[in-house]
ZADO-1210 file (C-alpha; in nm, 4 decimals, padded with zeros to 6 digits):
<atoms>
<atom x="01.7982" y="-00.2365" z="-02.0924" code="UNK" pos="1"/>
<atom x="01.4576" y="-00.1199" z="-02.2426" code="UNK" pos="2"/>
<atom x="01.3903" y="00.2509" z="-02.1411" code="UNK" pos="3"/>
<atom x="01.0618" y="00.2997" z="-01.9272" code="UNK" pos="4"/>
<atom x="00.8619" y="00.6181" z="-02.0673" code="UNK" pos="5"/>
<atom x="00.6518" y="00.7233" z="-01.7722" code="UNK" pos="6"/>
<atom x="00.4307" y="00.9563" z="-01.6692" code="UNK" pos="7"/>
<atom x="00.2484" y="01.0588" z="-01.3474" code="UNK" pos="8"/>
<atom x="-00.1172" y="01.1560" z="-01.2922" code="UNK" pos="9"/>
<atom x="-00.1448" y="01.3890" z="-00.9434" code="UNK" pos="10"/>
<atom x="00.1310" y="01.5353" z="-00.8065" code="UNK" pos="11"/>
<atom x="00.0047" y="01.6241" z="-00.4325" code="UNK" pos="12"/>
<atom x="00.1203" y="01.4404" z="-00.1198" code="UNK" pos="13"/>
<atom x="00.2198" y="01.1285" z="-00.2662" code="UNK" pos="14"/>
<atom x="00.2359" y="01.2009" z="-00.6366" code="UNK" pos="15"/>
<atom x="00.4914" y="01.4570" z="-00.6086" code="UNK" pos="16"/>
<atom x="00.7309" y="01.1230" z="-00.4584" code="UNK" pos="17"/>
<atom x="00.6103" y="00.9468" z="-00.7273" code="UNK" pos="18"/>
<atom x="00.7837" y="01.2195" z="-00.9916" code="UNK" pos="19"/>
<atom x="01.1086" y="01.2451" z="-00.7616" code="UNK" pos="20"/>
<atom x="01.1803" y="00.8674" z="-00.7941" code="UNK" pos="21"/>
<atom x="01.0306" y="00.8001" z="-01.1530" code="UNK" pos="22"/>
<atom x="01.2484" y="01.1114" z="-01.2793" code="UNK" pos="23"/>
<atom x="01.5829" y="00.9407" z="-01.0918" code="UNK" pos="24"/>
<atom x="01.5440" y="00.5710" z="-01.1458" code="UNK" pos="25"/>
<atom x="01.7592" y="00.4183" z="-01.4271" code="UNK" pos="26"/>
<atom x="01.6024" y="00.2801" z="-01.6973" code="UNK" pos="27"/>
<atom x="01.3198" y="00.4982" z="-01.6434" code="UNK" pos="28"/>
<atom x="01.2630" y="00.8309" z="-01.8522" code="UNK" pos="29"/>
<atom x="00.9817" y="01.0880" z="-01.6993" code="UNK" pos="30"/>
<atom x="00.7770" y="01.1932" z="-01.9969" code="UNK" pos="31"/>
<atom x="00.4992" y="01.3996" z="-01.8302" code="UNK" pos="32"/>
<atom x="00.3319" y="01.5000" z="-01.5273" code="UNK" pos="33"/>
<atom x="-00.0104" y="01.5743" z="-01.4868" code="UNK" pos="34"/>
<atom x="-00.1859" y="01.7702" z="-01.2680" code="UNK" pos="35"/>
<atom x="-00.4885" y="02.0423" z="-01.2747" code="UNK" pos="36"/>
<atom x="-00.2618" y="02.2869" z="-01.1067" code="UNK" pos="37"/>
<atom x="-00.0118" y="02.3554" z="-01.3683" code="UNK" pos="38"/>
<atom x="00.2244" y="02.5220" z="-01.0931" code="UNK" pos="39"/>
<atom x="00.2355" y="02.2403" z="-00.9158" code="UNK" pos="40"/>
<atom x="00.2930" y="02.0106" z="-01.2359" code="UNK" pos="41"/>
<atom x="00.5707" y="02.2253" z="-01.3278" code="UNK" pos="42"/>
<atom x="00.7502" y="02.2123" z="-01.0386" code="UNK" pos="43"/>
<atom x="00.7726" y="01.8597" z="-01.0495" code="UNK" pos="44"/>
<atom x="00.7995" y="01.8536" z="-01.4037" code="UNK" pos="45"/>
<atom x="01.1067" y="02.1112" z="-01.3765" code="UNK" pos="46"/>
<atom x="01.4286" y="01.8390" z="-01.2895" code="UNK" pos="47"/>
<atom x="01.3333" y="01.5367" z="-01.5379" code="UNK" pos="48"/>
<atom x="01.2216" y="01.8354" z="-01.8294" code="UNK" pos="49"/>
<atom x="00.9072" y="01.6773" z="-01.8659" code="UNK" pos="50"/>
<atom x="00.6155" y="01.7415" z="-02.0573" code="UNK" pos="51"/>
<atom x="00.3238" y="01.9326" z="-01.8196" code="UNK" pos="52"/>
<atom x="-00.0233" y="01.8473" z="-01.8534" code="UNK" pos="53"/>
<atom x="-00.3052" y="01.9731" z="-01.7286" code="UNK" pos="54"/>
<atom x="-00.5770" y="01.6652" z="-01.8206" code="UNK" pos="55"/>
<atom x="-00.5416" y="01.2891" z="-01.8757" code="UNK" pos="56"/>
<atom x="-00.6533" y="01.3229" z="-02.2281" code="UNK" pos="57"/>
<atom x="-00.3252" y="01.4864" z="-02.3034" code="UNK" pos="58"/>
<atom x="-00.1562" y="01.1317" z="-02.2371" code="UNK" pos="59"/>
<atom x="-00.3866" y="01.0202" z="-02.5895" code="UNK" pos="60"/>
<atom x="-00.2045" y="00.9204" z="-02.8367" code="UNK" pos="61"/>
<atom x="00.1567" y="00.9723" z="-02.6298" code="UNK" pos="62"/>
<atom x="00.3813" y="00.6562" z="-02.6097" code="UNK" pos="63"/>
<atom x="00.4099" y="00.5632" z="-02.2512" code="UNK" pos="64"/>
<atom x="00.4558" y="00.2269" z="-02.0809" code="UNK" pos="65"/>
<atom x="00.4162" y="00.2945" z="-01.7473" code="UNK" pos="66"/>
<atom x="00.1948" y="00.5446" z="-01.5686" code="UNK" pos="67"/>
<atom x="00.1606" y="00.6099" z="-01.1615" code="UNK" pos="68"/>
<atom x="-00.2128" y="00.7375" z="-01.0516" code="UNK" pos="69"/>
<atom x="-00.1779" y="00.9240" z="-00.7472" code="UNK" pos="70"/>
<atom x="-00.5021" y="01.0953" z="-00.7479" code="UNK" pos="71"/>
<atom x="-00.7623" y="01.1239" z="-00.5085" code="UNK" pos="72"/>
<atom x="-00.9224" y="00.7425" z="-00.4854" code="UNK" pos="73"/>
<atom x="-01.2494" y="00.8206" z="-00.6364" code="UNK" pos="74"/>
<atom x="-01.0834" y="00.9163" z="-00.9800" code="UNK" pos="75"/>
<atom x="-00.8627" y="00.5835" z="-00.9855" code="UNK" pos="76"/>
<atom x="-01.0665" y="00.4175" z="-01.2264" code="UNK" pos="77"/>
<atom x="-01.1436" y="00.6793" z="-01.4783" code="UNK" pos="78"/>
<atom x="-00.7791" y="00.7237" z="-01.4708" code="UNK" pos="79"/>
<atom x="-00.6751" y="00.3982" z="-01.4955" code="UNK" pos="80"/>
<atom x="-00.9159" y="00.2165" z="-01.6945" code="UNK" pos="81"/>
<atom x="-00.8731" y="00.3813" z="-02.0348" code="UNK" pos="82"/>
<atom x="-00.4220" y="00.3632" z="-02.0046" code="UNK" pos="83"/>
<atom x="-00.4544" y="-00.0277" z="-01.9112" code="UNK" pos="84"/>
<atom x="-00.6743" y="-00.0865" z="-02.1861" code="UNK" pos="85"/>
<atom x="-00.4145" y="00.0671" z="-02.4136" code="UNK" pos="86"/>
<atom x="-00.1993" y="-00.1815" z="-02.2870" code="UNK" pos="87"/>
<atom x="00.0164" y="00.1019" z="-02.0665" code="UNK" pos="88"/>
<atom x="00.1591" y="-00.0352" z="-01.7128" code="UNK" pos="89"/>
<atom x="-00.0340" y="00.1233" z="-01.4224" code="UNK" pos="90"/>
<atom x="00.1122" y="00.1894" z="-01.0585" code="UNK" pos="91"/>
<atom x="-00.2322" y="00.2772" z="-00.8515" code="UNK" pos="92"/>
<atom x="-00.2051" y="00.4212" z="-00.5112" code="UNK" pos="93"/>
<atom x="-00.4273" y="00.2353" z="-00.2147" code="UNK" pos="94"/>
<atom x="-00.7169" y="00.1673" z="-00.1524" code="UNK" pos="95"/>
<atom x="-00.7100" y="00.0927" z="-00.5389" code="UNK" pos="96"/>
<atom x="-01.1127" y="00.1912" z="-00.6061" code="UNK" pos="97"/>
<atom x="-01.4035" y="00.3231" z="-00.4199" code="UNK" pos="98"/>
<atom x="-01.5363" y="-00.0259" z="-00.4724" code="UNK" pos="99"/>
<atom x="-01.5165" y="-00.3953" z="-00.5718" code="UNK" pos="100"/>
<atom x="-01.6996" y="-00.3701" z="-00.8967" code="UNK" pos="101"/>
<atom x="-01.4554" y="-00.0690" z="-00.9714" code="UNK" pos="102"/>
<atom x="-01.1812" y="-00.2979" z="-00.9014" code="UNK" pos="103"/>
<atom x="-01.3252" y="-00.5979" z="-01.1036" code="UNK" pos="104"/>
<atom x="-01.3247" y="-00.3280" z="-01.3782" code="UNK" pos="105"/>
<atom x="-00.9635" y="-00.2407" z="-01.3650" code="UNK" pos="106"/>
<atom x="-00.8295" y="-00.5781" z="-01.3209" code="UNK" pos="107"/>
<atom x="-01.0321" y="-00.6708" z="-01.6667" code="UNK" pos="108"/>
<atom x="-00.9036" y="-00.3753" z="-01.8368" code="UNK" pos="109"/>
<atom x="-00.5743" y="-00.5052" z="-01.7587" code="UNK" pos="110"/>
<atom x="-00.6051" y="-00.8227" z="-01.8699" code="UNK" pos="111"/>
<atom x="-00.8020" y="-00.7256" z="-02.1575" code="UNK" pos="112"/>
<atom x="-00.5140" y="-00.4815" z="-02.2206" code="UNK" pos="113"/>
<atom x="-00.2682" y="-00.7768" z="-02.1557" code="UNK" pos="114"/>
<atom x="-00.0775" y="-00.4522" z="-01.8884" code="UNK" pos="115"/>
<atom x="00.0666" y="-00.4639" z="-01.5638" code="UNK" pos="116"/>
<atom x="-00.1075" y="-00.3411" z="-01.2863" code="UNK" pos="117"/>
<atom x="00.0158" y="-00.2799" z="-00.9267" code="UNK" pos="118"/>
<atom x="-00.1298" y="-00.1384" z="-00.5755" code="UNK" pos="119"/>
<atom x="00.0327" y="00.0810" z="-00.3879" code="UNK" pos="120"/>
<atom x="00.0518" y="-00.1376" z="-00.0941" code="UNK" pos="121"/>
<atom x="00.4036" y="00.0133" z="00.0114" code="UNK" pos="122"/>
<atom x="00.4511" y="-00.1568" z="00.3318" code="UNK" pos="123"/>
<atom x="00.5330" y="-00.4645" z="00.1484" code="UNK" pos="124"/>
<atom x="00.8669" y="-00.2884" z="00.0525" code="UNK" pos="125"/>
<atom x="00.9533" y="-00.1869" z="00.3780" code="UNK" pos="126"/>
<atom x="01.2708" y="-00.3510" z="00.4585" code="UNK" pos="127"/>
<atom x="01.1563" y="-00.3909" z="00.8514" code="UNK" pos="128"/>
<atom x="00.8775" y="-00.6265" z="00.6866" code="UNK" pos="129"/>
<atom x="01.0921" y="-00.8083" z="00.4315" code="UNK" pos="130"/>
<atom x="01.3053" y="-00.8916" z="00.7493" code="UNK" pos="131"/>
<atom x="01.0676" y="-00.9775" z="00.9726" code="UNK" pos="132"/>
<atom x="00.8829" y="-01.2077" z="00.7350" code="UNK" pos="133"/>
<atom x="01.0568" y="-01.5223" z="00.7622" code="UNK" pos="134"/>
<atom x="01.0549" y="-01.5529" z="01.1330" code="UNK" pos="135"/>
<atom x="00.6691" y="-01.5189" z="01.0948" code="UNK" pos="136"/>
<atom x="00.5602" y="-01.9012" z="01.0642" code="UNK" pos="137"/>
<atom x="00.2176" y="-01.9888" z="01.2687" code="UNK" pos="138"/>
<atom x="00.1148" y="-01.6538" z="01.4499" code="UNK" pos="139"/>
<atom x="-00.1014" y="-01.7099" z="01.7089" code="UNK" pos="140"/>
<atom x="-00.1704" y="-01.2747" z="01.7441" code="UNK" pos="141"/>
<atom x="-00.0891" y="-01.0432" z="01.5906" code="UNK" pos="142"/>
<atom x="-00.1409" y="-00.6463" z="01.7342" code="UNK" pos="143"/>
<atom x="-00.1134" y="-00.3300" z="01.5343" code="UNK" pos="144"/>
<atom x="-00.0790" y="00.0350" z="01.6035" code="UNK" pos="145"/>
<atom x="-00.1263" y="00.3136" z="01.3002" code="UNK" pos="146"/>
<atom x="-00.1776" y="00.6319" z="01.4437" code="UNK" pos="147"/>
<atom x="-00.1292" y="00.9493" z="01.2720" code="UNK" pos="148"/>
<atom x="-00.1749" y="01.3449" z="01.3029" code="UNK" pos="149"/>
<atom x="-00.5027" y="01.4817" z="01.0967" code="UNK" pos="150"/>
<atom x="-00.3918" y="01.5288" z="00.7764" code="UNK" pos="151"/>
<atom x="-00.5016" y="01.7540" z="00.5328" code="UNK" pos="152"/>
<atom x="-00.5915" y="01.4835" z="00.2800" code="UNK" pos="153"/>
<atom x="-00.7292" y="01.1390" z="00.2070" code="UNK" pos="154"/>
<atom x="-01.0789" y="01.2503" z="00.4075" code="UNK" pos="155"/>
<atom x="-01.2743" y="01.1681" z="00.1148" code="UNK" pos="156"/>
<atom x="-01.2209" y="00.8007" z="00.2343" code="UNK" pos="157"/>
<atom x="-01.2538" y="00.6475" z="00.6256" code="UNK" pos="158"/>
<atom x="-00.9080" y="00.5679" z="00.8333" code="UNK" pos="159"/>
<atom x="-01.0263" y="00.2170" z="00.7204" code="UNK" pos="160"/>
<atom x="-00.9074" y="00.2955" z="00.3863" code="UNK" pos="161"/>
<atom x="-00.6340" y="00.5396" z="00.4129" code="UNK" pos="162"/>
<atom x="-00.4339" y="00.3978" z="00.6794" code="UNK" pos="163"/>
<atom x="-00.5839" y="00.0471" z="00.7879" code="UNK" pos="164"/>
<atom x="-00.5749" y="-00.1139" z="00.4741" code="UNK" pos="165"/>
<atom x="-00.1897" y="-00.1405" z="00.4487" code="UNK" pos="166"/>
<atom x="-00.1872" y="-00.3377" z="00.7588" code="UNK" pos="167"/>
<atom x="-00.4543" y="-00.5569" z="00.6265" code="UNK" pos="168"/>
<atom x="-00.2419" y="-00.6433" z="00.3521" code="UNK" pos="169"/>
<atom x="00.0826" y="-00.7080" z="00.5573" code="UNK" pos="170"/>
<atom x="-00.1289" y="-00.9310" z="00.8215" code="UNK" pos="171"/>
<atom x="-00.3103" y="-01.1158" z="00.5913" code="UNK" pos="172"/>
<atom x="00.0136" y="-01.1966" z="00.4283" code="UNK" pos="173"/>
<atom x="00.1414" y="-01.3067" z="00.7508" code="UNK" pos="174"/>
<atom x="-00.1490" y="-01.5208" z="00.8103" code="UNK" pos="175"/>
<atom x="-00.2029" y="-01.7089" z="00.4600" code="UNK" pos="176"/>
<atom x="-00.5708" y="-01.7922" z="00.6043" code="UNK" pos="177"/>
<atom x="-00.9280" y="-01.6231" z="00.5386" code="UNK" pos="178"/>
<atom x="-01.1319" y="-01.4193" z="00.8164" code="UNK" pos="179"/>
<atom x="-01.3480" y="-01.6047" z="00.9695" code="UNK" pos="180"/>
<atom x="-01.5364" y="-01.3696" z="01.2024" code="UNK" pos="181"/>
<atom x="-01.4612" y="-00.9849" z="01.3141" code="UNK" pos="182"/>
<atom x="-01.5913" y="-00.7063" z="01.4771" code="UNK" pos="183"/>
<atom x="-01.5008" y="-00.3485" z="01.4504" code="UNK" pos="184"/>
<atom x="-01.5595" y="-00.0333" z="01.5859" code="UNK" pos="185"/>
<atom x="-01.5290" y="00.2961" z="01.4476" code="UNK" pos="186"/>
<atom x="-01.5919" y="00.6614" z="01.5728" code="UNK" pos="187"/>
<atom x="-01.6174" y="00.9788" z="01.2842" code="UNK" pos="188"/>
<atom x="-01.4158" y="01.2542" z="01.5511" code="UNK" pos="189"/>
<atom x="-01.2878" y="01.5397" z="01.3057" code="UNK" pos="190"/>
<atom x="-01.4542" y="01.4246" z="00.9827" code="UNK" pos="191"/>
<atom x="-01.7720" y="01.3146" z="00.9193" code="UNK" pos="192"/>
<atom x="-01.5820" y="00.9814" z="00.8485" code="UNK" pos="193"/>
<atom x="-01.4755" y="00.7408" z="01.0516" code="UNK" pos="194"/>
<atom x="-01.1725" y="00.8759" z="01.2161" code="UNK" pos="195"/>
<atom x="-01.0666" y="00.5947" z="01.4481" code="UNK" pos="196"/>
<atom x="-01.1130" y="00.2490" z="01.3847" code="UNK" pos="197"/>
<atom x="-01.0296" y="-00.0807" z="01.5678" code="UNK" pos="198"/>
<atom x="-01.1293" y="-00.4178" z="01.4409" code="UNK" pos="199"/>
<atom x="-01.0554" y="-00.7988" z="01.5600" code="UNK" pos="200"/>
<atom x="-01.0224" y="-01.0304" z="01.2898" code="UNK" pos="201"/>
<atom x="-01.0143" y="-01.3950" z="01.3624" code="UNK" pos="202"/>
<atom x="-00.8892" y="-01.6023" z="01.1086" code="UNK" pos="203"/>
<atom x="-00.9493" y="-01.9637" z="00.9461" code="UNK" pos="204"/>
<atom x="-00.5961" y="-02.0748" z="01.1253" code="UNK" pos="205"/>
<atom x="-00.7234" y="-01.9498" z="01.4875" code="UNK" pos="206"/>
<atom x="-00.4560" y="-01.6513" z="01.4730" code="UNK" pos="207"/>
<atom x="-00.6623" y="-01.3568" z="01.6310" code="UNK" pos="208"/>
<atom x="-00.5651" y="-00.9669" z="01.5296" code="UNK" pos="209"/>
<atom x="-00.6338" y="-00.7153" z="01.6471" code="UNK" pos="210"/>
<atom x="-00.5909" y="-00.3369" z="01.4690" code="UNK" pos="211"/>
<atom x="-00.6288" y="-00.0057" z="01.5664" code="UNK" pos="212"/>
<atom x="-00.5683" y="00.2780" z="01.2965" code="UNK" pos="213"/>
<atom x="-00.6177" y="00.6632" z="01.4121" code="UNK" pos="214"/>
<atom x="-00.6225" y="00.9945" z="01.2424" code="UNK" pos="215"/>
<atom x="-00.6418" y="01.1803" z="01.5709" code="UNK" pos="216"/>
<atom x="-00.3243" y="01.1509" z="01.7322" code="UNK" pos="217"/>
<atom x="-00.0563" y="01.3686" z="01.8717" code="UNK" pos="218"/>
<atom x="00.1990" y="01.1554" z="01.7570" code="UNK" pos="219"/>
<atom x="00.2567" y="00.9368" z="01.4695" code="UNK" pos="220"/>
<atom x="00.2916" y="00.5705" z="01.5185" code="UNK" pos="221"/>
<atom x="00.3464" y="00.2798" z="01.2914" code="UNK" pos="222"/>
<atom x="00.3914" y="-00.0861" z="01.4909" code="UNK" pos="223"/>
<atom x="00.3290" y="-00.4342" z="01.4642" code="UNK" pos="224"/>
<atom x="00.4036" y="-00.7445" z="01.7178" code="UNK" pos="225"/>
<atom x="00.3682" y="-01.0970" z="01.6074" code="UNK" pos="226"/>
<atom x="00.2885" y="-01.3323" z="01.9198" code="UNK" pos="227"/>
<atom x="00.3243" y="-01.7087" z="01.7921" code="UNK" pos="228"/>
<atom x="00.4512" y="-02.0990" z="02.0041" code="UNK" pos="229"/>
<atom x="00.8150" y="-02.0131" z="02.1559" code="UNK" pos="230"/>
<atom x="00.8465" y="-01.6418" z="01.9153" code="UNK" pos="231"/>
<atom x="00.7788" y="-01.2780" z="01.9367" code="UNK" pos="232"/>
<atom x="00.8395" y="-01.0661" z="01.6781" code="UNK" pos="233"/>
<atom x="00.8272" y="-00.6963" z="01.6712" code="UNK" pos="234"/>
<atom x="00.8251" y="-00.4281" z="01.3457" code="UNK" pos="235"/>
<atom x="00.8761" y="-00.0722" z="01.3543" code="UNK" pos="236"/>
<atom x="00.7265" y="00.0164" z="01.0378" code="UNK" pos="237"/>
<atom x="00.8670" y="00.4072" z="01.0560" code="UNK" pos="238"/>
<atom x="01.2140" y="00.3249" z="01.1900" code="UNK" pos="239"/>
<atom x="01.2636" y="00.0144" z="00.9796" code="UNK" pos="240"/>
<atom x="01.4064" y="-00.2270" z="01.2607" code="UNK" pos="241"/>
<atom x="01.2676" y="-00.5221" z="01.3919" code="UNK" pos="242"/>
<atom x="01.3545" y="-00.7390" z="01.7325" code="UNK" pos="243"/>
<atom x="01.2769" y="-01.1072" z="01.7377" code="UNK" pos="244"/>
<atom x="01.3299" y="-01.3769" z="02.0401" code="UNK" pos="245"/>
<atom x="01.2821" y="-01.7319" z="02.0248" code="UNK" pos="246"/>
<atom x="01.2526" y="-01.9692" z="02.3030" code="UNK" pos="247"/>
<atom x="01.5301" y="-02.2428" z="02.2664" code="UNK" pos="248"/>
<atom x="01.4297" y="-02.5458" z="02.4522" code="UNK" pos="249"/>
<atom x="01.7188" y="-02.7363" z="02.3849" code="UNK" pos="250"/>
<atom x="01.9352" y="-02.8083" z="02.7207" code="UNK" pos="251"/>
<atom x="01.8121" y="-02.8585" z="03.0651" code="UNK" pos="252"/>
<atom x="01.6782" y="-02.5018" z="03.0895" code="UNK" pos="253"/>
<atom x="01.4992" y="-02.3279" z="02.8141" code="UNK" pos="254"/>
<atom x="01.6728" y="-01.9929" z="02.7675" code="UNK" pos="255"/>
<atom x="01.5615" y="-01.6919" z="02.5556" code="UNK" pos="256"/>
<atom x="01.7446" y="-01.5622" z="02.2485" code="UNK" pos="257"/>
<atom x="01.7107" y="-01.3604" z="01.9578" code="UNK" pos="258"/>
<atom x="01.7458" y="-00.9071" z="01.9298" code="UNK" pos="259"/>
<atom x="01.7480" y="-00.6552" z="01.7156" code="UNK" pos="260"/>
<atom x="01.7714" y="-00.7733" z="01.3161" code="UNK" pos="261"/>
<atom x="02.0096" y="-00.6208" z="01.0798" code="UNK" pos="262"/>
<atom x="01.8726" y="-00.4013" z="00.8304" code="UNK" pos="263"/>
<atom x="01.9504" y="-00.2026" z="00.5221" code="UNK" pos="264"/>
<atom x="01.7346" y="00.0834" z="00.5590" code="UNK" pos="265"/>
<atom x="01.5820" y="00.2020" z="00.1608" code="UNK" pos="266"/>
<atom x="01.3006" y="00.4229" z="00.0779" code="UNK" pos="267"/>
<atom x="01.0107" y="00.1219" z="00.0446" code="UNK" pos="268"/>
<atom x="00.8189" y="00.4081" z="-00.2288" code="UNK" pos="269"/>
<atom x="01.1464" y="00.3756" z="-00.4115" code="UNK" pos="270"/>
<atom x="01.1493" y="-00.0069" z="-00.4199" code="UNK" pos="271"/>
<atom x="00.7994" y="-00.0170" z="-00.5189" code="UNK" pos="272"/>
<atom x="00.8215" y="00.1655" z="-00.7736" code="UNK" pos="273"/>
<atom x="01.1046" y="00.0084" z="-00.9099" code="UNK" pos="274"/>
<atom x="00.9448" y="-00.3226" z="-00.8739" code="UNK" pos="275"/>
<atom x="00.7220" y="-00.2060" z="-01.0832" code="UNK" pos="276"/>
<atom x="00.9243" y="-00.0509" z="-01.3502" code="UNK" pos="277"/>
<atom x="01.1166" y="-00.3766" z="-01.4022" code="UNK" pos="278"/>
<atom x="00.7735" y="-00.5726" z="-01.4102" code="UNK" pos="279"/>
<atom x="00.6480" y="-00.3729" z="-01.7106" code="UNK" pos="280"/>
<atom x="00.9904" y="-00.3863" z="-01.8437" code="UNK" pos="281"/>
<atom x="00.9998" y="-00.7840" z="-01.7846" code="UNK" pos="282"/>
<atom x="00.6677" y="-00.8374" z="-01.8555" code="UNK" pos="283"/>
<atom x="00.6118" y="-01.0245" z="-01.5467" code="UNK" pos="284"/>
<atom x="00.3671" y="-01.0094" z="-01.2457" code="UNK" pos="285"/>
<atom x="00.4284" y="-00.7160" z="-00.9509" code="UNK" pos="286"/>
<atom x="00.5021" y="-00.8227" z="-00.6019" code="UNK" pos="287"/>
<atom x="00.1550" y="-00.6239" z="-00.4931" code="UNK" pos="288"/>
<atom x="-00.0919" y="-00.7103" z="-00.8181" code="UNK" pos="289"/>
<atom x="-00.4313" y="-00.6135" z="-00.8994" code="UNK" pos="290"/>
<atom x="-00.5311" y="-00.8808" z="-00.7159" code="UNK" pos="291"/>
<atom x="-00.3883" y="-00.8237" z="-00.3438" code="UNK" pos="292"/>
<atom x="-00.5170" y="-00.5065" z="-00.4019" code="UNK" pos="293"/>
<atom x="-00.8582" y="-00.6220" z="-00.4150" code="UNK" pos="294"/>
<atom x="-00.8232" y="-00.8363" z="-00.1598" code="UNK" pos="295"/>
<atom x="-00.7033" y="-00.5833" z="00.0883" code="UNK" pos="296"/>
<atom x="-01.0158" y="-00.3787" z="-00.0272" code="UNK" pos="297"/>
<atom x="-01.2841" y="-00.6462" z="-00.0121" code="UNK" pos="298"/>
<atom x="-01.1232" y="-00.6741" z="00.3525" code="UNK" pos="299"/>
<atom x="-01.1547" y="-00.3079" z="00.4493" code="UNK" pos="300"/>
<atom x="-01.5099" y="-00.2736" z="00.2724" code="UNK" pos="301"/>
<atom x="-01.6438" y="-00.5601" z="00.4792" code="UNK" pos="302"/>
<atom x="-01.4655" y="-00.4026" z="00.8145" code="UNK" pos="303"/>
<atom x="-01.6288" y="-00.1045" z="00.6754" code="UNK" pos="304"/>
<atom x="-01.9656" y="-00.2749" z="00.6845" code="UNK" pos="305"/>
<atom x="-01.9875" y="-00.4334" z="01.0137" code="UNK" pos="306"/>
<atom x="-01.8537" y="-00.0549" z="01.1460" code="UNK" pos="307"/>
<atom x="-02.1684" y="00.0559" z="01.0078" code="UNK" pos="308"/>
<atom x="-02.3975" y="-00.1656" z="01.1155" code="UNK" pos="309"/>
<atom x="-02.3013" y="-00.0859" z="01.5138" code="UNK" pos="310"/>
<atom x="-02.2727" y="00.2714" z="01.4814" code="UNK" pos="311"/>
</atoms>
């Protein structure tokens, strides 16, 4: 098995997981951590005996072949940019730019680069999801609940963007059909960002959703039910476990069946990340690519759009 030299650029809130698992996957070496608060780099930096940086131009010239970007999202693409060109593997937290044409520009540096590039878009490795995903076959609607505490982060960006979007991507993959209409609603509470946001998509298929993502509540929920003919299906995104029930019409008298799903409960950051380690290794496509990231943006920047145009 080729070794993996990695590195990681931001080691706050999400960054610092991203050192933890890099530094104890097989196959996967932690060459450096970089952060502008050397404390904080070498604390990370500390288990895997890393090298400690303080600025991305340290990472010049040093042989790497797979680098996680967990700063803040407006630095993504200066980050990013110049490592895919150089044909380095990049793991980029969501959303994966401020914009579209930011994202056009990192998806071209990686294929100009001829390197893998992935989107944080951890839900997708949620085993609750992976389990729930077959029993989703024509949903008819689809209702989701993301509420969280105020954080102390991420409020350089609406709730659209930090906590929305990875719902977006899971529903849309549920879906397999384009929005065809929406409306949305948001209200800026605590920030001068939009706070709380709920938007109805309807899609090509006729499947209606419906979303609500909040930064302003007292407790911290992560849900999603799938209403489709003779099925509901219902994910707990924190606790991992999912309950289906199908109608069986068979017999003189339909009858309900179905319950809670078995699950093997793993860390989905962990699973990402070593999706993504074995795609640079392999050489082959992630399961979340440059390109579901930008689709999960464009969605969330046109949400964001109609949001502003009824505030």
């Amino acid at each position: 098995m080729r070794i993996i030299r990695a590195a990681v650029v931001g080691v706050g809130h999400l960054g610092r997981h991203h050192a933890r698992i890099l530094g104890s996957t097989p196959g996967v070496t932690l060459v450096a951590v970089v952060d502008r608060d050397r404390a904080r780099a070498e604390e990370h930096a500390r288990t895997s005996g890393a090298r400690v940086c303080e600025d991305i131009s340290e990472l010049d010239g040093m042989e790497l072949d797979a680098v996680s970007v967990a700063v803040p999202t407006e630095s993504h693409l200066i980050v990013a940019e110049p490592l895919l060109r150089r044909g380095i593997g990049v793991l980029v937290e969501k959303p994966m730019t401020r914009s579209l044409d930011e994202a056009d520009r990192m998806i071209a540096a990686a294929r100009e680069g001829g390197a893998v590039l992935a989107v944080g878009h951890t839900e997708r490795f949620n085993p609750a999801v992976e389990a729930a995903l077959p029993h989703v076959t024509d949903p008819k609607f689809i209702e989701v609940h993301r509420l969280s505490p105020f954080p102390e982060r991420s409020l350089d960006i609406d709730v659209i963007f930090d906590l929305m979007i990875h719902d977006l991507d899971i529903v849309r993959t549920m879906v397999g059909a384009e929005v065809a209409a929406l409306e949305a609603v948001g209200v800026p509470v605590l920030s001068p960002r939009f706070d709380i946001a709920n938007v109805r998509l309807r899609f090509e298929s006729g499947c209606i959703a419906n979303l609500t993502a909040s930064r302003i509540s007292k407790d911290r929920v992560r849900k999603l039910r799938v209403f489709q003919r003779d099925a509901y299906i219902s994910i707990d995104y924190a606790e991992q476990q999912v309950e289906a029930y199908r109608l069986d019409r068979r017999g003189e008298r339909p009858a309900i069946g179905g319950g809670t799903l078995p699950i093997e409960k793993e860390e989905p950051l962990r699973r990402e990340i070593e999706d993504f380690a074995a795609a640079v290794r392999d050489r082959r496509a992630p399961r979340v690519s440059g390109d579901d990231g930008r689709a999960a943006l464009a969605l969330a920047d046109r949400i964001a759009r109609a949001m502003v145009a009824v505030a």
